[in-house]
mmJSON file of the N, C-alpha and C atoms, coordinates in Angstrom:
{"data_MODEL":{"atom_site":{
"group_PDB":["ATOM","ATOM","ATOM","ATOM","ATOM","ATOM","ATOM","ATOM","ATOM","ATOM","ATOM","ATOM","ATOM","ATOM","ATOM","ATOM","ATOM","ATOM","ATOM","ATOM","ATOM","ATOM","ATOM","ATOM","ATOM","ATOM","ATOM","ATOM","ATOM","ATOM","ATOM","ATOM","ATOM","ATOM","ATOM","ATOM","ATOM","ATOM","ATOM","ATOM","ATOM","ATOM","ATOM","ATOM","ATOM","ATOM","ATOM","ATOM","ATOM","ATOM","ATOM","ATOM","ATOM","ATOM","ATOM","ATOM","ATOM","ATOM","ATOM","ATOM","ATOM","ATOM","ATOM","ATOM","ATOM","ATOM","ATOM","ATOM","ATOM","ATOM","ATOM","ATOM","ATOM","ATOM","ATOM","ATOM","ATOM","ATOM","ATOM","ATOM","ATOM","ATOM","ATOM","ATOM","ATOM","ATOM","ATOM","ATOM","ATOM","ATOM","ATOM","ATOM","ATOM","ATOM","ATOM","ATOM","ATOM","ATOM","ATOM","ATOM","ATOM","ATOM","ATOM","ATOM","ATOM","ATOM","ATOM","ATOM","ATOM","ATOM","ATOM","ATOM","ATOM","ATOM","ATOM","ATOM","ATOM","ATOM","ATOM","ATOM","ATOM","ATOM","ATOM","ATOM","ATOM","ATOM","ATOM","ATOM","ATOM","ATOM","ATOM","ATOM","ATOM","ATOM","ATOM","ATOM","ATOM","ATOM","ATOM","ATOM","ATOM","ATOM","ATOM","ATOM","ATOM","ATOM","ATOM","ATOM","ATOM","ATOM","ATOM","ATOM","ATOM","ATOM","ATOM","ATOM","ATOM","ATOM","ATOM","ATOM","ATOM","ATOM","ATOM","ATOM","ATOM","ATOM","ATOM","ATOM"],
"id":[1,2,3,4,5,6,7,8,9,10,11,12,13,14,15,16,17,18,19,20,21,22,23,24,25,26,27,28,29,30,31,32,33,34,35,36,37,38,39,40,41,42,43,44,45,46,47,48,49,50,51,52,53,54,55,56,57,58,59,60,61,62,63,64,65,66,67,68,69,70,71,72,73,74,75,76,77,78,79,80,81,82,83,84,85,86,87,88,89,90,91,92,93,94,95,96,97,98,99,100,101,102,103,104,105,106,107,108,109,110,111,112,113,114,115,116,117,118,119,120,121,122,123,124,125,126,127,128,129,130,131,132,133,134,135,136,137,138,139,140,141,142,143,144,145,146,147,148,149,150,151,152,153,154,155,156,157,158,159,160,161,162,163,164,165,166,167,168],
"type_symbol":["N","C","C","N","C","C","N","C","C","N","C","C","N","C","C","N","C","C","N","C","C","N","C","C","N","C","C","N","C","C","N","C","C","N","C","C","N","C","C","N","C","C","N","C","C","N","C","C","N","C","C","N","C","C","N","C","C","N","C","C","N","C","C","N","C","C","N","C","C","N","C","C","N","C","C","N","C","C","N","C","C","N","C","C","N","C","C","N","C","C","N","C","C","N","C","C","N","C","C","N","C","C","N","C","C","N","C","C","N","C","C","N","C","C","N","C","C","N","C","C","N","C","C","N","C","C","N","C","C","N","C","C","N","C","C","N","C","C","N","C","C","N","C","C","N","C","C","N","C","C","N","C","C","N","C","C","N","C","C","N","C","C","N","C","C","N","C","C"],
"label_atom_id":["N","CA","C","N","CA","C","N","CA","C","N","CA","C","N","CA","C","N","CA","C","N","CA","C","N","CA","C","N","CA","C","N","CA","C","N","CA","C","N","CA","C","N","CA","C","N","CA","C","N","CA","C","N","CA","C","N","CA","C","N","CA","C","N","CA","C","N","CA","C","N","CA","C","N","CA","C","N","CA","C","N","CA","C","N","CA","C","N","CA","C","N","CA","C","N","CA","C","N","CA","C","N","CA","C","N","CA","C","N","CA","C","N","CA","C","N","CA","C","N","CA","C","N","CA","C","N","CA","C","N","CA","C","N","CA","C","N","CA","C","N","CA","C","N","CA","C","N","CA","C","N","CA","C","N","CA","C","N","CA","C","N","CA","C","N","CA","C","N","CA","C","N","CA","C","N","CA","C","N","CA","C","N","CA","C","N","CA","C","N","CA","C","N","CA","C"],
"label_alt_id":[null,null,null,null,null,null,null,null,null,null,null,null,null,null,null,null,null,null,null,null,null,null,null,null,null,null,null,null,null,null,null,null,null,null,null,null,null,null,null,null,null,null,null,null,null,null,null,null,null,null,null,null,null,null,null,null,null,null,null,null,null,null,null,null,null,null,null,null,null,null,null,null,null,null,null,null,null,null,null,null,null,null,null,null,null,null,null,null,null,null,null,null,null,null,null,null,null,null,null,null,null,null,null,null,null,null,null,null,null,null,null,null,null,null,null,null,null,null,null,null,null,null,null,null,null,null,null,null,null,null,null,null,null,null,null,null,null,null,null,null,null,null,null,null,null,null,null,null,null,null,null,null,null,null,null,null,null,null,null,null,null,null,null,null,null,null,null,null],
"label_comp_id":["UNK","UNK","UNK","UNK","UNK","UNK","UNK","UNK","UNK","UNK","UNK","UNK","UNK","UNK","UNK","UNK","UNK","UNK","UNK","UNK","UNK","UNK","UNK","UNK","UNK","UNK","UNK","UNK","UNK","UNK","UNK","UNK","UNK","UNK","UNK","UNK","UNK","UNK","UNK","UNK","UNK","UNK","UNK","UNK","UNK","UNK","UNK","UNK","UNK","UNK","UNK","UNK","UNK","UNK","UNK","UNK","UNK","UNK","UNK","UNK","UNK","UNK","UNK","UNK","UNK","UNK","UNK","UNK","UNK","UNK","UNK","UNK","UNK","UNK","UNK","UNK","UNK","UNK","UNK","UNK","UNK","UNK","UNK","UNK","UNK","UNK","UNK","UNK","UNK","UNK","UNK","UNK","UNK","UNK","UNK","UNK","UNK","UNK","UNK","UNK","UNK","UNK","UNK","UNK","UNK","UNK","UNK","UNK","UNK","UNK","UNK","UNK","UNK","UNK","UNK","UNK","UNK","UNK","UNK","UNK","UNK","UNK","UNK","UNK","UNK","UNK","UNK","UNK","UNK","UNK","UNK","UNK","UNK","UNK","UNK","UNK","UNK","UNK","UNK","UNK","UNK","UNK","UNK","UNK","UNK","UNK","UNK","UNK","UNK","UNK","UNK","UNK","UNK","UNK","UNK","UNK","UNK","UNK","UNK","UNK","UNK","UNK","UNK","UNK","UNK","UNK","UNK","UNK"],
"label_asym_id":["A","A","A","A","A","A","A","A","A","A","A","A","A","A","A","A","A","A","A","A","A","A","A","A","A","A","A","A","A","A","A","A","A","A","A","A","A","A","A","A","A","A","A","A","A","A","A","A","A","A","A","A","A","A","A","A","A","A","A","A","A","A","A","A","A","A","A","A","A","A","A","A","A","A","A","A","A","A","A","A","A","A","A","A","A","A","A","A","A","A","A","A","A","A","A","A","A","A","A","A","A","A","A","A","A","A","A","A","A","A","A","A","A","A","A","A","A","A","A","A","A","A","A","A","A","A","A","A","A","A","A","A","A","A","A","A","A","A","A","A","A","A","A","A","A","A","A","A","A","A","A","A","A","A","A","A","A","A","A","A","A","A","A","A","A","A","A","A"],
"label_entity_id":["1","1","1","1","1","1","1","1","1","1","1","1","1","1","1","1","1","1","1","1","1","1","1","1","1","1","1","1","1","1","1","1","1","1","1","1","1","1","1","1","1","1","1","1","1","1","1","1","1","1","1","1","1","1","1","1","1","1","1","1","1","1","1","1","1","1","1","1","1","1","1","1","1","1","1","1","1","1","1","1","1","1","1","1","1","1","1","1","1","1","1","1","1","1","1","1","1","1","1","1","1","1","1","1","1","1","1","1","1","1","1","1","1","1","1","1","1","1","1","1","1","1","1","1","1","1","1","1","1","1","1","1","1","1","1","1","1","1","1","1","1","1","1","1","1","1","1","1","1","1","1","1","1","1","1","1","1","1","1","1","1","1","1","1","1","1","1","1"],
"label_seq_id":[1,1,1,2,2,2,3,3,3,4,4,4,5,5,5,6,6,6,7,7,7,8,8,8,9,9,9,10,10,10,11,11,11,12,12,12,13,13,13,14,14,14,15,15,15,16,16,16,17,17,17,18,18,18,19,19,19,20,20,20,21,21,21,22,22,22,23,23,23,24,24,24,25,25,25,26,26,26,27,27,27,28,28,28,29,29,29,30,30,30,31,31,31,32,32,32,33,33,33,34,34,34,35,35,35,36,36,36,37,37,37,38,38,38,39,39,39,40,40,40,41,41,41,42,42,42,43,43,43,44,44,44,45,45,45,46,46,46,47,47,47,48,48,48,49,49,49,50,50,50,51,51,51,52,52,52,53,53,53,54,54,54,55,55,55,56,56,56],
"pdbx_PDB_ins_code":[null,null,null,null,null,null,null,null,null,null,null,null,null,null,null,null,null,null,null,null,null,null,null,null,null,null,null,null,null,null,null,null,null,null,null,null,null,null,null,null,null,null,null,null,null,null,null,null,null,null,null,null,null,null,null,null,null,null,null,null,null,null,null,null,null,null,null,null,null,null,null,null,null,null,null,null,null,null,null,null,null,null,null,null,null,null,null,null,null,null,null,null,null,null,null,null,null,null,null,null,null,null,null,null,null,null,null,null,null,null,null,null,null,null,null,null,null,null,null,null,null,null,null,null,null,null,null,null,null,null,null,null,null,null,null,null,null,null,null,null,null,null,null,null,null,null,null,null,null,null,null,null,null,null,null,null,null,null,null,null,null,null,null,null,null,null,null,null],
"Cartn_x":[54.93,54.537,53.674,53.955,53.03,51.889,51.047,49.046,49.148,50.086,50.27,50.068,49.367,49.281,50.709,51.375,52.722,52.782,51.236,50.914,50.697,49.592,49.169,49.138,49.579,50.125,48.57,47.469,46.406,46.163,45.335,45.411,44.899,45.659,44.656,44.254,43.878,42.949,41.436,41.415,40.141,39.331,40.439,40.194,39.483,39.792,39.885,41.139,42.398,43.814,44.301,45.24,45.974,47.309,47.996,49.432,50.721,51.725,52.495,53.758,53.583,55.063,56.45,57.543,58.474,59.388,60.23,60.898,60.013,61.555,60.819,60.058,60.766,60.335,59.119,58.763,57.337,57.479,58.948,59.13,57.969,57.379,56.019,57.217,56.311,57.12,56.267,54.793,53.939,52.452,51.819,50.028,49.909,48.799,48.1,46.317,46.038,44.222,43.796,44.213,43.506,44.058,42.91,43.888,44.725,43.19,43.968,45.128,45.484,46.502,47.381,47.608,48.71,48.718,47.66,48.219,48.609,48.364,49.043,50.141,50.436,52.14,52.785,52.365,53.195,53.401,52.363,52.684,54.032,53.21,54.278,55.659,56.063,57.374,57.715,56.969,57.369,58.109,57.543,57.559,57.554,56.467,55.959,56.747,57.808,58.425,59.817,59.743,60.656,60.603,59.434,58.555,57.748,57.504,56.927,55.45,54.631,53.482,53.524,54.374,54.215,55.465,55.889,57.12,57.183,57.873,57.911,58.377],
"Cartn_y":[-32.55,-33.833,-33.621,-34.529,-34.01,-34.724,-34.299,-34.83,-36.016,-36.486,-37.353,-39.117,-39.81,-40.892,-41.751,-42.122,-43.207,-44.018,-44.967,-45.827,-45.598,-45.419,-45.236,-43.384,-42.783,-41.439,-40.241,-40.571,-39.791,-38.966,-37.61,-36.998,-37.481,-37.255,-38.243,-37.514,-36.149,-34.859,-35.343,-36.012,-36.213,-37.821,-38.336,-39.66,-39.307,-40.716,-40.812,-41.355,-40.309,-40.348,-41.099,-42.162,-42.589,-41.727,-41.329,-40.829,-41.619,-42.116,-42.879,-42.359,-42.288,-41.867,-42.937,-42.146,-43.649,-42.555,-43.644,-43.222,-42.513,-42.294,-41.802,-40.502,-39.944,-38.557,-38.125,-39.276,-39.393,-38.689,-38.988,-38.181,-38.95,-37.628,-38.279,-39.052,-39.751,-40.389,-40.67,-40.288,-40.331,-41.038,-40.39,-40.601,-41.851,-42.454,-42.944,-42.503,-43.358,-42.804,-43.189,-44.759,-45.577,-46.004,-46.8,-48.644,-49.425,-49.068,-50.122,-49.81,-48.699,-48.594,-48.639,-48.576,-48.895,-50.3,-50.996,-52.389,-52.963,-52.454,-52.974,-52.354,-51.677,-50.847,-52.023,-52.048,-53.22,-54.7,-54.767,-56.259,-56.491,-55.167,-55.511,-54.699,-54.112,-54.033,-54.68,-55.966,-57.007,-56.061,-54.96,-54.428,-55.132,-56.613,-57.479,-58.627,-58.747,-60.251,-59.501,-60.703,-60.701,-59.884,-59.016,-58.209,-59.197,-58.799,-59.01,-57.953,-59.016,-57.326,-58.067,-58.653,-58.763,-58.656,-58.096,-58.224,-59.347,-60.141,-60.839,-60.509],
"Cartn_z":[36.089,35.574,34.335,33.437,31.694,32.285,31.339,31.421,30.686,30.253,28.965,30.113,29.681,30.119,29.658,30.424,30.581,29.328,29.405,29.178,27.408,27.093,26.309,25.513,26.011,25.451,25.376,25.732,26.022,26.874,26.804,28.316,28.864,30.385,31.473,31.887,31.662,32.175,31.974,30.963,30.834,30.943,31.999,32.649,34.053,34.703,35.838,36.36,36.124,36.337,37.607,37.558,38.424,38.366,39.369,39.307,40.272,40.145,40.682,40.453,42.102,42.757,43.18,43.404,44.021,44.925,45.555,47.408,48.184,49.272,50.327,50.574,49.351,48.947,48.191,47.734,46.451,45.261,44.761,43.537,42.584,42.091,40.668,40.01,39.201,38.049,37.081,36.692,36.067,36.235,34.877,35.088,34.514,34.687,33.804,33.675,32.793,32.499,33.377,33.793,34.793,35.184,36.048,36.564,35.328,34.178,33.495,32.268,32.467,31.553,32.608,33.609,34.788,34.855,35.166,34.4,34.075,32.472,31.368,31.15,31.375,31.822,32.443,33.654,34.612,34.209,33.239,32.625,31.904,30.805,29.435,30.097,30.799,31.445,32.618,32.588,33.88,34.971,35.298,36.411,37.811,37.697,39.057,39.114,38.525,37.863,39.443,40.633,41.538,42.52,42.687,43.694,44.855,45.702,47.167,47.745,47.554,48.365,49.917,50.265,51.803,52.491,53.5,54.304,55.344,55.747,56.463,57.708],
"occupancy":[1.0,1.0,1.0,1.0,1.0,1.0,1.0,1.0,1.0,1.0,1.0,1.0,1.0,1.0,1.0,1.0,1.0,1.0,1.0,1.0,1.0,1.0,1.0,1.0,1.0,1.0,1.0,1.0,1.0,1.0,1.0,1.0,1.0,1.0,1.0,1.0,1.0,1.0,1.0,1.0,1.0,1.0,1.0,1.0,1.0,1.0,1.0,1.0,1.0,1.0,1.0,1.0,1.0,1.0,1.0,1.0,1.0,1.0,1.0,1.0,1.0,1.0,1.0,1.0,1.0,1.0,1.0,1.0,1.0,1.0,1.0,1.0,1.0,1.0,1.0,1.0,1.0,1.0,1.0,1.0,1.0,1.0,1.0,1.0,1.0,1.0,1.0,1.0,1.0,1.0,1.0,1.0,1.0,1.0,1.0,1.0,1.0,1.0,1.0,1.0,1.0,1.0,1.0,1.0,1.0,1.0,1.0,1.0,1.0,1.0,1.0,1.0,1.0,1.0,1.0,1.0,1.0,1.0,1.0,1.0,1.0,1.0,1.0,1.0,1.0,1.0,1.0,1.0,1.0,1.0,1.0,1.0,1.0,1.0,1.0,1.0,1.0,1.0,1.0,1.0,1.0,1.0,1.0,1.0,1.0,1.0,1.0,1.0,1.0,1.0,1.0,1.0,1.0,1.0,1.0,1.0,1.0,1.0,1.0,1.0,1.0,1.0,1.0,1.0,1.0,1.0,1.0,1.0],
"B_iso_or_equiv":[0.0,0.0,0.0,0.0,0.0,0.0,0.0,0.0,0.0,0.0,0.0,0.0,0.0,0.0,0.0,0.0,0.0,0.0,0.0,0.0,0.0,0.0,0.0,0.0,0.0,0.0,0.0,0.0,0.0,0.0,0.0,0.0,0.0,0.0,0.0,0.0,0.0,0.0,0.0,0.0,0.0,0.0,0.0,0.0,0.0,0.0,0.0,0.0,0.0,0.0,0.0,0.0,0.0,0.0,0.0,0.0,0.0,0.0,0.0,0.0,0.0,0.0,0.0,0.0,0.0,0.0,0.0,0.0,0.0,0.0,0.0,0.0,0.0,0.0,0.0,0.0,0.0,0.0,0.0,0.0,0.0,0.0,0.0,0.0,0.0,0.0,0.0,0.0,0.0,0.0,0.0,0.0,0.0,0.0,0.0,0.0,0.0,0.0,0.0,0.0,0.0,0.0,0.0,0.0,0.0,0.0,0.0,0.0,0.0,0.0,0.0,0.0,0.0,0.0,0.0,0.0,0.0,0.0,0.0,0.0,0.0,0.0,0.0,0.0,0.0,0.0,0.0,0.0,0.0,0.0,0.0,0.0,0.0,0.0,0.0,0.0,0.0,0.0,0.0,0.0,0.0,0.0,0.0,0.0,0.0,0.0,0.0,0.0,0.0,0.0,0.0,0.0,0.0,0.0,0.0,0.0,0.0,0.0,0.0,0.0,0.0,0.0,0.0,0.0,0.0,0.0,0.0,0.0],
"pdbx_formal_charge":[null,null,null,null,null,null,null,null,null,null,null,null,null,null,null,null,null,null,null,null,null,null,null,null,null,null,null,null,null,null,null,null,null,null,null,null,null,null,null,null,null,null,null,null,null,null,null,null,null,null,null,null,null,null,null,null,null,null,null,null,null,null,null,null,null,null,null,null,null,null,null,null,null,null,null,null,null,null,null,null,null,null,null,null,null,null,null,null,null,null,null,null,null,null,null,null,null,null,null,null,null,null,null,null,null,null,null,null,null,null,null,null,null,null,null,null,null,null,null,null,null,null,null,null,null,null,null,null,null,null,null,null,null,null,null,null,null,null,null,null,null,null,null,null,null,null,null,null,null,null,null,null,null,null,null,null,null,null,null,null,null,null,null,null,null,null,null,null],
"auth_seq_id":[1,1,1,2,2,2,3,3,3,4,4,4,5,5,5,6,6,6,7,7,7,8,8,8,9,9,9,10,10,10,11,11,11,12,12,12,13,13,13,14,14,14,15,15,15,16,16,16,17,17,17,18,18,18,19,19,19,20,20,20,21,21,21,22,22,22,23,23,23,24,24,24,25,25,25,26,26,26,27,27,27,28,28,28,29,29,29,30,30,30,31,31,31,32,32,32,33,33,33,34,34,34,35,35,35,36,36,36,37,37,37,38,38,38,39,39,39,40,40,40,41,41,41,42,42,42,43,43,43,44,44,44,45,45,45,46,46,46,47,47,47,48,48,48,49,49,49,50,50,50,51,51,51,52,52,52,53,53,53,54,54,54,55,55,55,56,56,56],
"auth_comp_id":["UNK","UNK","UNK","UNK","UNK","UNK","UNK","UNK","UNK","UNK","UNK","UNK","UNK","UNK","UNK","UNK","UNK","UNK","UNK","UNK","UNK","UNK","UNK","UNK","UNK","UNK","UNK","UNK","UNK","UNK","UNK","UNK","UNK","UNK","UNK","UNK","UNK","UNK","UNK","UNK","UNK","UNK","UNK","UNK","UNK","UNK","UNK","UNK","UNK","UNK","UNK","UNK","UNK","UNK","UNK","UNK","UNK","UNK","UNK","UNK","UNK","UNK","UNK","UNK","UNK","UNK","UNK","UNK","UNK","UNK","UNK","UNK","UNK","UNK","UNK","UNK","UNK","UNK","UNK","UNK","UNK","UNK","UNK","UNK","UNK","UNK","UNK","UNK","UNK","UNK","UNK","UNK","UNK","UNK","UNK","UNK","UNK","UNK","UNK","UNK","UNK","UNK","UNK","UNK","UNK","UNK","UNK","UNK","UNK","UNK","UNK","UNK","UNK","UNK","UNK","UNK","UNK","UNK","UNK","UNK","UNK","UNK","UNK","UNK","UNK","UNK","UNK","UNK","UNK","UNK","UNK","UNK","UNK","UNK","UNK","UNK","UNK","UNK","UNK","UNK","UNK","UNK","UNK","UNK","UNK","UNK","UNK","UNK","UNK","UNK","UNK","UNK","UNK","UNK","UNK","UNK","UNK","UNK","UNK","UNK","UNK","UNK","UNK","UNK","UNK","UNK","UNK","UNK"],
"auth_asym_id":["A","A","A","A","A","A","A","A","A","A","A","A","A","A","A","A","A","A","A","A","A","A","A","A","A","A","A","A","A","A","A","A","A","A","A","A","A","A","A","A","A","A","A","A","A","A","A","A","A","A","A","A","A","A","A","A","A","A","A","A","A","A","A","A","A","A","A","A","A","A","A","A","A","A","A","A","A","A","A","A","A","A","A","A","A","A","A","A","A","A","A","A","A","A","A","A","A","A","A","A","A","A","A","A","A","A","A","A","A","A","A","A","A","A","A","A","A","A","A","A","A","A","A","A","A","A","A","A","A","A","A","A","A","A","A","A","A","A","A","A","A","A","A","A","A","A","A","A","A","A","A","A","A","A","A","A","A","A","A","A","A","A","A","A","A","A","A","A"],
"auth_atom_id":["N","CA","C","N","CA","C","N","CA","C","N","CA","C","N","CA","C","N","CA","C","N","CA","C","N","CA","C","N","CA","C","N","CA","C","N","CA","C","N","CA","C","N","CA","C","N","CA","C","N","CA","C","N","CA","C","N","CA","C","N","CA","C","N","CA","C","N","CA","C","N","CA","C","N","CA","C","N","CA","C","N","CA","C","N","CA","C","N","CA","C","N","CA","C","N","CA","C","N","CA","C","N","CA","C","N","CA","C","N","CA","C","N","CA","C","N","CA","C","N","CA","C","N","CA","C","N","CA","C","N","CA","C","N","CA","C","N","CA","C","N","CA","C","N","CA","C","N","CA","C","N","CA","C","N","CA","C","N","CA","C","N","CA","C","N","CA","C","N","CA","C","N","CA","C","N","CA","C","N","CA","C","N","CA","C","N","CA","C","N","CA","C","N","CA","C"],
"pdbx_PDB_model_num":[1,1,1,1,1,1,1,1,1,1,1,1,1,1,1,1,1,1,1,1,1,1,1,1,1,1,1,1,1,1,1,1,1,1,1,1,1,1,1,1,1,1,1,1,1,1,1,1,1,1,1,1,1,1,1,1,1,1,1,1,1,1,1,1,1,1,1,1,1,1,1,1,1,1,1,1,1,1,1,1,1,1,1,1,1,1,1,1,1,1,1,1,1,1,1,1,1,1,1,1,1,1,1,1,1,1,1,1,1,1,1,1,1,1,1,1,1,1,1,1,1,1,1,1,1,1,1,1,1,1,1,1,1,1,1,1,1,1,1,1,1,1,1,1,1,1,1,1,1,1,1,1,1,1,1,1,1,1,1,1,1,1,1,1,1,1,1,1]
}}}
């Protein structure tokens, strides 16, 4: 996985790095610096647009 923040392209070595995985397997799929460049990732790629945080 690069040190390179997703988001904004900075090392996140010298953050307080978030890293985010996906499946069942937890393949990485990259850092960010923070919360808030994960965020703003998820905004501006309407990542949350037709998502659920609850199961019924």
């Amino acid at each position: 996985m690069s040190d390179e923040c997703v988001y904004c392209g900075c090392d996140v070595s010298v953050h307080a790095p978030v890293y985010v995985a996906e499946g069942g397997e937890r393949d990485p799929v990259g850092g960010f610096c923070n919360y808030g460049c994960l965020w703003a990732y998820i905004r501006e790629e309407d990542l949350a647009v037709g998502t659920v945080c609850r199961i019924d």
